[in-house]
N, C-alpha and C positions, 0 to 999 in steps of 0.2 A: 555612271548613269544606270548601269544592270539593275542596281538594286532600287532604283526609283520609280515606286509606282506610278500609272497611268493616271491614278489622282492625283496624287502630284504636280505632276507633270501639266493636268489641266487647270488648276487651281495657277501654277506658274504662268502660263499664258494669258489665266485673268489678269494675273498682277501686270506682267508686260503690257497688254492692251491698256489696262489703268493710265499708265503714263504717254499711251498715244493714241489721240483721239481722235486725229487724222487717217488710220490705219495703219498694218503692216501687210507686206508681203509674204507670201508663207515662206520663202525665200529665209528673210528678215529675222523670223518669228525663228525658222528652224535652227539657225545662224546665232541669235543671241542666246538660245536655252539648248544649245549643242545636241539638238533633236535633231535623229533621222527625217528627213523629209518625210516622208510614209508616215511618221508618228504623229508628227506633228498635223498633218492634213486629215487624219485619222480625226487626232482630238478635236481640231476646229471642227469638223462635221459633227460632232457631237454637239459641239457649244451652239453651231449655228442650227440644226436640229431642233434644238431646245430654245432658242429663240434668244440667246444669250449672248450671241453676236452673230455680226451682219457679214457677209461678203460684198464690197461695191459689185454693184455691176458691170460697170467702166474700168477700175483699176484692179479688182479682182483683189483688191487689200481686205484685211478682215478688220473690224474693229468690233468692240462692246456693245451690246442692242442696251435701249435705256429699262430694258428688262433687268439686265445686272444692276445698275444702278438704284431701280423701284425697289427692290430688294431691302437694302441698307437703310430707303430713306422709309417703307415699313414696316424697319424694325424701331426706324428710332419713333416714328409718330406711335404706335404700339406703346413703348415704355414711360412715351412723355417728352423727350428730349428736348425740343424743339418749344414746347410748351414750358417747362421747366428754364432750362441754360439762357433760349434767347435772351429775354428780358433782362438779365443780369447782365450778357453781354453786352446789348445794345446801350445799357445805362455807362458802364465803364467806358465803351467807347465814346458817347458824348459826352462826358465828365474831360478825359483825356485828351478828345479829339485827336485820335491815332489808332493804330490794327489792334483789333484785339479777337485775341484765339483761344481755345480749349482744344487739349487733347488730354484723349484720355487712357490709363496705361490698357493694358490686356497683354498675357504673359511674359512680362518684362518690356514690352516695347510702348513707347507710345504713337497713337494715332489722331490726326486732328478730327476733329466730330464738329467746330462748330465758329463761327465767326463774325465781327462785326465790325463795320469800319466808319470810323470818326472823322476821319477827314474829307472835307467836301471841296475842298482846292488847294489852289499850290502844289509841295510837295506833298507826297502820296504813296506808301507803299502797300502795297497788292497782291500779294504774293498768293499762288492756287495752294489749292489743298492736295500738296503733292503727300509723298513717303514723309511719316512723320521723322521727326527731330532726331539727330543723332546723340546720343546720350551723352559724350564727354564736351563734345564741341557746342551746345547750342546751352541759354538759358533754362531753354523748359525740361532740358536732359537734366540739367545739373542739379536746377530745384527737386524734379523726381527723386532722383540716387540722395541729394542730401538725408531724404527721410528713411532711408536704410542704413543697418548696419555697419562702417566702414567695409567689412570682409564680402558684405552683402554687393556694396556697390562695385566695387574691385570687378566680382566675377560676373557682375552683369557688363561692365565695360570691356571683359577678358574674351567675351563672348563672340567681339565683333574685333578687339584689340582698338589701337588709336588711329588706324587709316579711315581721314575723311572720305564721306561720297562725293564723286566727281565733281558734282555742281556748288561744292564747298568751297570758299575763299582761303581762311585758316583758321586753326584753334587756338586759342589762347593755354590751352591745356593738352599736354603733351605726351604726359608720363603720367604714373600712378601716385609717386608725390606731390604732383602741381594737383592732381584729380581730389586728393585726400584733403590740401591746403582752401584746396577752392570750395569744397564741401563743407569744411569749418566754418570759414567764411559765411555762406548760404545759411547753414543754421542759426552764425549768431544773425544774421542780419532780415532770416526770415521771407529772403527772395535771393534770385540768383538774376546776374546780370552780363549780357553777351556784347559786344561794342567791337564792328566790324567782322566778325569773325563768319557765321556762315554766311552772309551779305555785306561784302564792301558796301558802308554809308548807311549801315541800318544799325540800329540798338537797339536792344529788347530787353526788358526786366520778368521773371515770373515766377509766380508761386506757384507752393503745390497748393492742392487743394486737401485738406486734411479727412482721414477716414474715420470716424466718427469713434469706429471701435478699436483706435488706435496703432491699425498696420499700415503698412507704406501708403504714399498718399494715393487716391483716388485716379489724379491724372494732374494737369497742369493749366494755371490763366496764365496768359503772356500780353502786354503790352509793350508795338516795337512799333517804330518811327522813325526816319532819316534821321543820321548821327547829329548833325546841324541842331536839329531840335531838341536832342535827348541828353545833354552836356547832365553832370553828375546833381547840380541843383535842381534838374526836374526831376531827373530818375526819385531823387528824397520827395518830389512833391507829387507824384506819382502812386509811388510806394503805397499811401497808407488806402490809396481809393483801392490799387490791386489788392492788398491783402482782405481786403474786407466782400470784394469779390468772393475772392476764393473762399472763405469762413462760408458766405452765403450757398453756394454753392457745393459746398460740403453738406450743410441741411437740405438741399433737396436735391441730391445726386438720385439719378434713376438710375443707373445703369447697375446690372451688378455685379459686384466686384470679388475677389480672391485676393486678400493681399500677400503682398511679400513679407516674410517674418522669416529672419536669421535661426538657423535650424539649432538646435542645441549645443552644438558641436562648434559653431563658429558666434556664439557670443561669447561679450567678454564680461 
């Protein structure tokens, strides 16, 4: 931790608060980011200073002021995002009647930006816009990596290795030869498909979203629905509304992007 600057260090507390919106204790906070106490009380005084989170009163917990949050949601009205994606969204999701998501990459990882949901009874899955998709384990990881390189996708998985995050059920993919087979796959079939794996009873199919000037794709559509509903006849009747998603949304991507392209060195 010596060598980890005090940006860092506070950029890390935003991400922790991110996932609790209830609060932490600085206790808590000091405890999960192996911070000194003193440091840690340090940086929240700054955060809270700046208006970018809150101390309760009562519990003396810190959480995120809706300051952090305004932030993100002015940069997407700024580029268009929300103007752009929704309507695409919203139209998949009532075609489908089921979850449907975007994420989008940024240096190698991706993140969800944007969502819409089709089901208005019955079953229902709902899931928040936590930490984006694990690359090996999830659909939208795997449609991503599919549009790299083999050697490309390897050392973006190499990066984190195959250990799922905590709240993961299993992977269907394991090793770097299930990673390589299940990527074939995806190409020829132009989506990738997850059935149980990070959500016991959830299936999800998704593409990438293709980048116009031909480097890794832009980010990812996903459509996922209780397994009950998603058996392999729908996923095929599915299928062709997602890809057309993605196509559309590839013509009016706003955000901008850096793709990924296999150095010289590691084409084949």
């Amino acid at each position: 931790m010596a060598n980890v600057s005090p940006t860092e260090r506070t950029l890390d507390i935003i991400e922790l608060l991110a996932d609790h919106p209830e609060g932490l204790a600085i206790s808590d906070i000091a405890r999960r980011l192996k911070l000194p106490k003193s440091i840690a009380h340090r940086l929240l005084s700054i955060l809270v200073d700046r208006d970018f989170a809150i101390q309760d009163a009562v519990t003396q917990h810190y959480r995120l002021a809706i300051r952090t949050a305004a932030l993100g949601l002015r940069f997407f009205g700024n580029i268009g995002l929300n103007e752009v994606c929704q309507p695409i969204l919203n139209r998949l999701a009532q075609r489908t009647g089921e979850f449907v998501r975007v994420c989008a990459e940024e240096d190698g990882e991706l993140v969800w930006i944007a969502r819409a949901q089709g089901t208005s009874e019955g079953l229902r899955y709902d899931p928040t816009m936590e930490a984006g998709p694990a690359l090996h384990a999830t659909a939208n990881g795997r449609a991503w990596l599919s549009t790299l390189e083999d050697a490309e996708a390897q050392a973006h998985v190499r990066r984190r290795g195959f250990i799922l995050p905590p709240n993961y059920a299993r992977s269907g993919v394991t090793n770097e030869q299930e990673l390589l087979d299940e990527l074939q796959r995806v190409r020829k079939d132009g989506y990738a498909v997850s059935a149980d794996e990070s959500v016991v009873g959830i299936t999800a199919l998704a593409a990438p979203i293709p980048d116009r000037e031909g480097g890794s794709a832009l980010g990812c559509v996903s459509v996922a629905g209780p397994s009950v509903r998603m058996p392999s006849s729908r996923l095929e009747a599915v299928a062709p509304d997602l890809l057309a998603a993605a196509r559309e949304l590839s013509e009016t991507w706003p955000i901008p992007h850096r793709s990924w392209r296999p150095s010289v060195a590691r084409c084949r």
